[in-house]
N, C-alpha and C positions, 0 to 999 in steps of 0.2 A: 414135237413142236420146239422142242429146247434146240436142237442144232439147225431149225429153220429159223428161227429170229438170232443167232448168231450170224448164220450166215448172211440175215436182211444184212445187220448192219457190218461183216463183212467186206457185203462191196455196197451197199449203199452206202455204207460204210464201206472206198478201192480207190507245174513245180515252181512252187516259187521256190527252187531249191538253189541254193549255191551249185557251184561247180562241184562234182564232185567222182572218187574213183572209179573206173569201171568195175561195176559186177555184176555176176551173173543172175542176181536176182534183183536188179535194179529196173522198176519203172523206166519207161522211155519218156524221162522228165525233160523239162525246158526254166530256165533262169527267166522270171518273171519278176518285173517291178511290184508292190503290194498293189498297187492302185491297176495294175492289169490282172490280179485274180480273178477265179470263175465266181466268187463267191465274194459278203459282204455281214460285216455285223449289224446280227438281225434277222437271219435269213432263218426260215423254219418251214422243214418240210416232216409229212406226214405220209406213209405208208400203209396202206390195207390189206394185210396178209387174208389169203384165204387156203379153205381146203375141198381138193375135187376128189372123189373117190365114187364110183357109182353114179346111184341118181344125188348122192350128199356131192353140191355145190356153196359152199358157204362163205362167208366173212367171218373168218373169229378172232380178229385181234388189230391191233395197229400199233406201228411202231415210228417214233415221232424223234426228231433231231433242231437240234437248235443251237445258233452260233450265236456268239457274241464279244466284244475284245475287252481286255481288260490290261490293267497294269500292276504288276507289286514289286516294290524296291528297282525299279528303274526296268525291270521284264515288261516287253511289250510283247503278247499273245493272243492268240483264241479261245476262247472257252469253249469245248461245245458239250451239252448235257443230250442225251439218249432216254428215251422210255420205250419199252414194251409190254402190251399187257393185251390178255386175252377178252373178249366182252362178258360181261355177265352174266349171260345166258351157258358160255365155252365154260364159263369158272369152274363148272360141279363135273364137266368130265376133267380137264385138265388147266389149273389157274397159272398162269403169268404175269409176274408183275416184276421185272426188270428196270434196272438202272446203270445208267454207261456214262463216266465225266472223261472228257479229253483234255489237254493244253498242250500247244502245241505252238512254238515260238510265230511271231506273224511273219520276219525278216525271211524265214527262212522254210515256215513247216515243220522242223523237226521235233519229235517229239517232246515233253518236257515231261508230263505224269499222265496216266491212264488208272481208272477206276472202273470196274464191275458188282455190283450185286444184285446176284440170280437167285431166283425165287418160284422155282417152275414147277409145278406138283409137291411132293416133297422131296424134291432135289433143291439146295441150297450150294453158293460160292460165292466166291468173295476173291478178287484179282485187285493187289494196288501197284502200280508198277513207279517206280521211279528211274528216268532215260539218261545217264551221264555224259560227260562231254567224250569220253573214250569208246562209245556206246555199248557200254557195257551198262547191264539191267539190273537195280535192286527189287526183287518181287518179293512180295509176303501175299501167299496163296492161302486162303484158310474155306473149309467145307465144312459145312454143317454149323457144328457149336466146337468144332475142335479148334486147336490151339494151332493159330498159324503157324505157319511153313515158311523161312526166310530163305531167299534163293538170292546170287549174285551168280549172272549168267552173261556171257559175253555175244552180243550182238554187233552188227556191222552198219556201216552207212544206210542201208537197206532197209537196217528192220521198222517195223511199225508197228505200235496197235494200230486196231482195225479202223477207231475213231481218226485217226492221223492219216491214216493209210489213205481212207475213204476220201480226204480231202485234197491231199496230195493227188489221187488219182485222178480227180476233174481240171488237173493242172497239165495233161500230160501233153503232148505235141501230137495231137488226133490225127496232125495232118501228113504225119511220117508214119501213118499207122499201115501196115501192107498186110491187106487180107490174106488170114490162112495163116500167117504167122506167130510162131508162139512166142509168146512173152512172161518171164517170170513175174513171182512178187515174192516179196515175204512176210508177216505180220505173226506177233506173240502175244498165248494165251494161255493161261493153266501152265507156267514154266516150260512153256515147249517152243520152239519158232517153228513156225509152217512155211515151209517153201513150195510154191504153189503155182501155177500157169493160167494164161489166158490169150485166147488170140481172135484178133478183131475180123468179122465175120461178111463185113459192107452196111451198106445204107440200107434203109427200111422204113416203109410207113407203119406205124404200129393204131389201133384204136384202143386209146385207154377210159374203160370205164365211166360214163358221166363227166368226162374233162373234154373229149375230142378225139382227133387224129392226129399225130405226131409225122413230126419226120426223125427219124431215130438213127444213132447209130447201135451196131447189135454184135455184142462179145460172148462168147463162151468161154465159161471160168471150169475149172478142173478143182470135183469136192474131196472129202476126206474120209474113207471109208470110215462107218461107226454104227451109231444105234439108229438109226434113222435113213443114211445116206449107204447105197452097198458101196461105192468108190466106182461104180461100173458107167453111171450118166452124170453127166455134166447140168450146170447152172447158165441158164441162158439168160442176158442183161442188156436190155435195150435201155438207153440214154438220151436226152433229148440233143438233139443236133443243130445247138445253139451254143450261145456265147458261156449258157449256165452247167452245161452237160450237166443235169437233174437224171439220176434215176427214174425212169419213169413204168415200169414194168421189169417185173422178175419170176422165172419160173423154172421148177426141177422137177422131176419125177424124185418120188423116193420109197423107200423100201414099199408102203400099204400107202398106193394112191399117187396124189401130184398138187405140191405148194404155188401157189403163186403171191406175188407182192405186187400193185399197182399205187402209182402215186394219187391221195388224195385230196391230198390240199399246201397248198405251198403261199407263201408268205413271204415279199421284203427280198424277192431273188435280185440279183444286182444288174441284170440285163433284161430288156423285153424277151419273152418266150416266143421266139418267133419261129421257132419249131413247129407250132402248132398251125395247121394249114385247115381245119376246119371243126 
């Protein structure tokens, strides 16, 4: 469960960006005025992780995101705060209760701080990253009750946490997207960068859960070999195919069974959802 709710937010967590150098692990971003963003302060979406295996088909958890802008000492940015947490009934096999803070400038998207504390079974961490103008990374990693870890790690135009990444992502130029092609990213966690791929698949109607039918667009993202995922199948990401591109369904096999994530409730999006066809 722990690299399935990383993963949610991830790429729920996947431009208004300046111009900027080519690289090979750069989104296929577009320069966007603030007020032509996908997104708006305010905007709060909820996701319902579940798990299939057998005849166990279940909900056991949701994971909820929440934007807002704010200012200090003349910085105009984004706030946006993450929870994950397993239901009550999931808590005696395995508890989650996760916290994610992003900032990330409004002009432009780029990073400013990232914050994590994980709380999954008795696995415990703790990521605070601060984004320099050089983009180069001050992390202090600390696990468990141990005595942080201070890392200065050099990152490029590229990199992101996943909170930043996620929103820069719904920025991207959908419309130069060419099925089948693969596309980089890159996003830092635990003092590591991950470089990572994904390529857009076409258009799709998708039925999600109690919301509707969508019109979707539908990405296959490339995972991380580990405790949970073998690195062998992919993460499949339908997005609604609207002016909001919302998450709105997520699913993977992984090692014992197959995760899925469906959006459940969403609040204050900045455009009508007009994805949804019935």
């Amino acid at each position: 469960m722990r690299k399935f709710f990383l993963t949610i937010f991830s790429f729920w967590i996947s431009g208004a960006l300046a111009a900027q150098p080519a690289d090979s692990t750069c989104l296929p971003l577009r320069t966007l005025r603030t007020e032509e963003l996908s997104f708006k302060s305010g905007e709060r979406l909820t996701l319902i992780a579940a798990y299939h295996w057998g005849i166990v088909n279940a909900d056991v958890g949701e994971a909820t995101l929440t934007l807002e802008e704010d200012t200090f000492r003349d910085t105009h940015y984004f706030y946006a705060r993450g929870y994950a947490k397993t239901y009550r009934f999931w808590d005696r096999f395995f508890a989650v209760r996760d916290v994610y803070e992003g900032r990330f400038f409004v002009d432009n998207l780029r990073p400013i701080y990232f914050y994590r504390d994980i709380k999954e079974g008795d696995y415990r961490i703790k990521n605070t990253f601060l984004f320099n103008a050089d983009y180069s990374i001050n992390m202090s990693v600390q696990k468990y009750d141990r005595t942080p870890v201070d890392t200065l790690i050099q990152g490029h135009s590229c990199t992101y946490d996943f909170i930043s990444l996620f929103f820069n992502a719904r920025n991207m130029e959908f419309a130069s997207l060419y099925q089948g092609k693969i596309y980089p990213y890159s996003f830092v966690i635990d003092r590591e960068i991950h470089n990572l791929w994904f390529h857009y698949m076409g258009k799709e109607e998708k039925k999600i859960d109690e919301l509707g039918t969508f019109r979707c667009l539908k990405f296959v993202v490339k995972l991380i070999a580990g405790e949970v995922f073998d690195g062998k199948n992919n993460l499949y990401l339908w997005i609604s195919d609207d002016k909001n591109h919302i998450p709105l369904y997520i699913e993977t096999p992984i090692i014992v069974g197959r995760v899925s994530a469906r959006l459940g409730r969403y609040e204050n999006l900045k455009y009508p959802l007009t994805s949804k066809i019935k």
